[in-house]
Structures are given as structure tokens and as C-alpha cells.
SETOR-638524 format. One record per residue (C-alpha): residue in one letter; z, x, y. Coordinates in steps of 0.02 Angstrom, whole numbers, padded with zeros to 5 digits, always signed. Example, Ala and Ser with C-alpha at 12.3 -4.5 7.8 and 13.67 -1.06 7.14 Angstrom:
! SETOR-638524
a+00390+00615-00225/s+00357+00684-00053/
//
This chain:
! SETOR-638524
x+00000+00000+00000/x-00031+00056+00167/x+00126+00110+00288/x+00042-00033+00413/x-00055-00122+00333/x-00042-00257+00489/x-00146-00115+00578/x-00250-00070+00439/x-00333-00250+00439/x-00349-00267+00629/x-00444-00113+00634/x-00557-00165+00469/x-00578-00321+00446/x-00534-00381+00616/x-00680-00287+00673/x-00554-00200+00816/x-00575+00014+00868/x-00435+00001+00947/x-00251-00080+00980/x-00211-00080+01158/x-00064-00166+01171/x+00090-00245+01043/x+00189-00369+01134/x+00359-00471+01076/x+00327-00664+01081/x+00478-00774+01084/x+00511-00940+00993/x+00563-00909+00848/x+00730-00909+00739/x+00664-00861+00555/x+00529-00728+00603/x+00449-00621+00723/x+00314-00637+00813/x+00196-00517+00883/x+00027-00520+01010/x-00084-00374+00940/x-00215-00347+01082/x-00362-00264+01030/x-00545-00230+01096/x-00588-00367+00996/x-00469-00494+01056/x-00311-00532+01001/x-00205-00585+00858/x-00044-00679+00820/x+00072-00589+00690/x+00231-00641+00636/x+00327-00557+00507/x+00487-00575+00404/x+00574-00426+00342/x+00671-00515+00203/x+00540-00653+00124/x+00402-00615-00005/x+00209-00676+00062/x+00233-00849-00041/x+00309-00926+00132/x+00163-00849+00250/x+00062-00896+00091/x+00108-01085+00104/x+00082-01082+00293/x-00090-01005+00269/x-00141-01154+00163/x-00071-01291+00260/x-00153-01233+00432/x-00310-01199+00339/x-00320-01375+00271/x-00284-01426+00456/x-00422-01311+00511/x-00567-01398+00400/x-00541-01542+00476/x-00596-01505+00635/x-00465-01643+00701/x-00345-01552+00786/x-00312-01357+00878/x-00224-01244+00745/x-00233-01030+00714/x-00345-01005+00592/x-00236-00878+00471/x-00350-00716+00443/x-00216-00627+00334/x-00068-00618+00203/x+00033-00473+00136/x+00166-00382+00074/x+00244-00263+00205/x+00292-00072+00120/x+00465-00085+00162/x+00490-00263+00110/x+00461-00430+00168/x+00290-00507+00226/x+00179-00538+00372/x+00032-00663+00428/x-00118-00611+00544/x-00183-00783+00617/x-00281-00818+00756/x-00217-00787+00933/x-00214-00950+01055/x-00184-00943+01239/x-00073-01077+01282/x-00072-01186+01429/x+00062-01210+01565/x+00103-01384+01479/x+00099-01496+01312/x-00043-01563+01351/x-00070-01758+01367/x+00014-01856+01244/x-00125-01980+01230/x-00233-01851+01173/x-00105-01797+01058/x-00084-01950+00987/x-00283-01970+00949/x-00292-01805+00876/x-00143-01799+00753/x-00231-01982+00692/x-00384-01925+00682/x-00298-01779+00564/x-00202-01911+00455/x-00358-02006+00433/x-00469-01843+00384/x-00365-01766+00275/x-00363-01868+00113/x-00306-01787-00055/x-00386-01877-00211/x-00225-01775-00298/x-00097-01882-00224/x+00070-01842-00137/x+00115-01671-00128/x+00002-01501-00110/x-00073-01356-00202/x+00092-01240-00175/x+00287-01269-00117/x+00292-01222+00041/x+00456-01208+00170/x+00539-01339+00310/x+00615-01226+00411/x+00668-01072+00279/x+00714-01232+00157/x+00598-01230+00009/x+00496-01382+00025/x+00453-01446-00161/x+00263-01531-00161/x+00216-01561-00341/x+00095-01684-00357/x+00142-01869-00388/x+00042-02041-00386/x+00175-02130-00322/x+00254-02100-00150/x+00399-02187-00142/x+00433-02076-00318/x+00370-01913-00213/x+00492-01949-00065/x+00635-02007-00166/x+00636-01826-00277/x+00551-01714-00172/x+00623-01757-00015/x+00764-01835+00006/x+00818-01815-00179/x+00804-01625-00162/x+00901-01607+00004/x+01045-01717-00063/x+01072-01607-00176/x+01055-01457-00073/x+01210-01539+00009/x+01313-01555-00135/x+01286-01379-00213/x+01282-01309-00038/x+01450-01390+00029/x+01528-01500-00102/x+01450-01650-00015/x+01501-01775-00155/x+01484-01918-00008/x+01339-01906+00057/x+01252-01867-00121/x+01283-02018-00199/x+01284-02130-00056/x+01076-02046-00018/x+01055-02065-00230/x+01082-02238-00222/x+00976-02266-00048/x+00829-02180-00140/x+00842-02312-00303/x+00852-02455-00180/x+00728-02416-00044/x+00576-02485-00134/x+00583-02630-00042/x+00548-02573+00142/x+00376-02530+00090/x+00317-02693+00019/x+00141-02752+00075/x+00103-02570+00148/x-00039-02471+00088/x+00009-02275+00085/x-00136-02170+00078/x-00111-01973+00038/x-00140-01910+00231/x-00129-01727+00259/x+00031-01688+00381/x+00079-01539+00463/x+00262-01577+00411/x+00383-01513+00548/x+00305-01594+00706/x+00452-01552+00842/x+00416-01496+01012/x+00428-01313+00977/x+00271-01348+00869/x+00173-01441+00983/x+00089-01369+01137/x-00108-01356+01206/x-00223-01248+01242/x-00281-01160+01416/x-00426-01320+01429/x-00270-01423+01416/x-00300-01479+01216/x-00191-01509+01084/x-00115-01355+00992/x+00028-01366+00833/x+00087-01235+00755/x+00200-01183+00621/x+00171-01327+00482/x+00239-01376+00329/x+00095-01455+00263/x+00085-01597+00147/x-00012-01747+00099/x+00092-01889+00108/x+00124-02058+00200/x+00062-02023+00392/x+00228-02136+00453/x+00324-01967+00392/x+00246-01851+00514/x+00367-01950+00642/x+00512-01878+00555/x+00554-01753+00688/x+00517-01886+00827/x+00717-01873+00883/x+00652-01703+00955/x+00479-01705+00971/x+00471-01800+01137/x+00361-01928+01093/x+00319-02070+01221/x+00223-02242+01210/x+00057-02171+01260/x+00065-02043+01103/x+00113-02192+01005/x+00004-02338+01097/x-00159-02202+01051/x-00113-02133+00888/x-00100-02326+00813/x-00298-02355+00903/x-00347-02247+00763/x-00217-02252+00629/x-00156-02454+00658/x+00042-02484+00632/x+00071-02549+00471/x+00200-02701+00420/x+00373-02625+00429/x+00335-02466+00526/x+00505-02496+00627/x+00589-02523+00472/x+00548-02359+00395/x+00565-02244+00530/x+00747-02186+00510/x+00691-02148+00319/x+00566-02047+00396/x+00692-01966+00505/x+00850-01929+00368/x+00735-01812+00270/x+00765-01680+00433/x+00937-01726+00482/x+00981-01672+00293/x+00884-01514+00296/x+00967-01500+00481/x+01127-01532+00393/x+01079-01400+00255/x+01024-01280+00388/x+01156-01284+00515/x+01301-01373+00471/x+01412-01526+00467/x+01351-01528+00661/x+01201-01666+00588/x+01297-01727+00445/x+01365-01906+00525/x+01183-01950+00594/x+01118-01942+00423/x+01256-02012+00339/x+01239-02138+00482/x+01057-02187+00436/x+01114-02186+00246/x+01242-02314+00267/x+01122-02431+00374/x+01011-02446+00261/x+01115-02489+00128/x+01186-02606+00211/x+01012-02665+00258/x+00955-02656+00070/x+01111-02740+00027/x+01127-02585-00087/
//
């Protein structure tokens, strides 16, 4: 292996002479990330000095998948690898961001226009676990979603919990919310829609002409009411929502379903950071068993 092989792509493959500049780019909390400037443009690396490539790996695939579909601004990812003295890196695609978000309209058109373009004939799940956050994120296929979301999701986070702090509570309680829940999707028809997973506002930004930009997913196919999930801080307003539903229309029960949506981050919040989330998803858990009747 090469003792950079970071540089030894960017000046072979990425067609560069010569690196000009190496600059520290904020924004992170699990890696680092790096503006390589080059005679050939730049590039976007991040790196993590303690996790194997399968992480960048899984990123690489979901904003590829995001990238076909001509939908939506993502980096294109150029590169994977192993560093020499551990750990991994990613060489994507360098974007110059604007002084804003962008217009949430816009936003709202595009991310539809992704859920309705990416279609998996696989069902739920994708071709590798991937992370949420530095949580491994568990995407075996399935034909049924409300079986995917149950296990994969929610199931697997509840039990994060319990092994992670004892969480006896909250376990059981979410066990018996995930055999009862069946019921808030009747007469909805969930289509496999490819999602970038971890749609916060830290992910979300636009480009210099002012378009749409996310970064950073967590790809899946799955149902497109889940890509709301990180709404409670993603900043979303009534124009993202009145324009996303022009192309994706709201179906019966959306209101119903969006704390579900939402639990699946407060536990991986909760499994991330602490009891600090722990009451607002044990908050939505005990709703909707009370709503269920459960």
C-alpha cells in the first residue's frame, strides 16, 4: 500500500500534477474532512482513522445510487481505501456551497422527484449495511415494510438500548409498539423509494447557482414518509412540504405515521448520546400505544 495513497489517486487517476493546497473543513463529529486543491480542481476527502472502508464503502453506494438519478445535487464518490496506518478514507467530488440552503420549495421537488426515481424491484433494504450516524444501519432485503422497519429499524435500536444501557423499559414497551403498529398503515401503498436516510440540516445545503445539495446519506430503499424522520431538526417548512406532496401526493395517514418515522432517530439519538433523548422516544412509544390501544 502506498504511505498516501489519498495523494497517489489525486495525482493518477484524478488526472492532477500537482496539489496546491490541503485545507481543514469543519462539520463533522465522526470524521475528517479535507479540501485537496489541485490543478485539476478540487476534491472532498474525509477520513477516519479508526473504521475499516466498509462505512466510506456504504456511503459510496448510497450517493452513487442518488447520483444516477439525476434528481437531486450529491458528490459523486471517486474513491475508497484502506489508509497504511489504519482506518479509511473517501475521495468524492468537491461542491462549492452557497451562502444559504437554498429554497425549500425546490428542495421539496427535488428530494420527490428522488423518491419517485429511485425504485428497487429488491424491496426494502439495500445491497450492503451501511451506518446512521457511526450506528450500523442493518438493510437486508425484505418484501414487506412494515416487517423491514419493525426488525431493522426500530427492532435493532431497541435492542441497542437494552444491551447498551440495561434499558429493560423502553425495550419492551418499543417490542410491543412494533407487533401492534400494523394498523397505521392500512389502505397505504408503500413503494421501495430510494432515501438518503439521515436528512437533518447539517446534510442539506445548495450549491453556488443556489440548488439543492445533501450530503452524507444513509441510503436505503424504503417508504419515502421515512425520509422525514429527522424533520425535528431538519427545518422543514410548508413550502418544502406543500411542493414535495405536488410530486409525491400525501398518502391516508401521513400525520399518523410521522412520529414512527421520527422514533427510529430519537433511539439511535438515545443510543448515540445518552438518556438526554430517551423521554422523547419513550414519549412517542407510549402514544402510540395508547393510540393502538396496545
Amino acid at each position: 500500500m502506498s504511505d498516501d495513497p489519498i495523494r497517489e489517486w489525486i495525482l493518477s487517476e484524478g488526472k492532477a500534477t500537482e496539489i496546491t493546497r490541503i485545507s481543514s473543513v469543519g462539520g463533522g463529529c465522526i470524521n475528517r474532512a479535507n479540501r485537496y486543491d489541485t490543478d485539476a480542481g478540487s476534491f472532498f476527502v474525509k477520513t477516519n482513522r479508526s473504521i475499516g472502508p466498509s462505512m466510506f464503502e456504504g456511503e459510496a453506494l448510497g450517493l452513487n445510487a442518488m447520483y444516477e438519478t439525476k434528481s437531486i445535487r450529491v458528490p459523486k464518490p471517486f474513491k475508497v481505501g484502506s489508509l497504511p496506518t489504519g482506518g479509511s478514507y473517501i475521495i468524492m467530488e468537491f461542491i462549492e456551497f452557497g451562502a444559504s440552503r437554498g429554497d425549500q420549495s425546490v428542495l421539496g421537488t427535488k428530494l420527490a422527484e428522488l423518491h419517485k426515481a429511485g425504485k428497487s424491484e429488491k424491496g426494502f433494504g439495500f445491497d450492503v449495511d451501511n451506518t446512521i450516524g457511526s450506528t450500523p444501519q442493518v438493510n437486508t432485503w425484505t418484501s414487506d415494510w412494515i416487517q423491514f422497519y419493525g426488525e431493522h429499524r426500530l427492532g435493532f435500536q431497541l435492542q441497542l438500548a437494552r444491551d447498551q444501557y440495561g434499558d429493560s423499559s423502553i425495550y419492551d414497551k418499543g417490542q410491543r409498539l412494533v407487533k401492534s403498529m400494523g394498523p397505521l398503515f392500512d389502505d397505504v401503498i408503500i413503494e421501495p423509494c430510494l432515501l438518503h436516510g439521515d436528512l437533518w440540516s447539517g446534510n442539506i445545503s445548495s450549491d453556488k447557482n443556489g440548488e439543492p445539495v445533501i450530503v452524507d446519506p444513509a441510503c436505503y430503499y424504503g417508504h419515502n414518509e421515512a425520509e422525514f424522520g429527522m424533520s425535528w431538526c431538519a427545518g422543514f417548512g410548508g413550502s418544502f412540504y406543500n411542493a414535495y406532496f405536488e410530486v409525491m401526493p400525501k398518502q391516508p395517514g401521513f400525520e399518523k405515521r410521522r412520529d414512527l418515522y421520527l422514533l427510529y432517530h430519537y433511539l439511535n439519538h438515545y443510543n448515540l448520546f445518552g438518556s438526554g433523548y430517551c423521554s422523547s422516544a419513550m414519549t412517542i412509544i407510549d402514544d402510540y400505544l395508547r393510540f393502538l390501544k396496545a
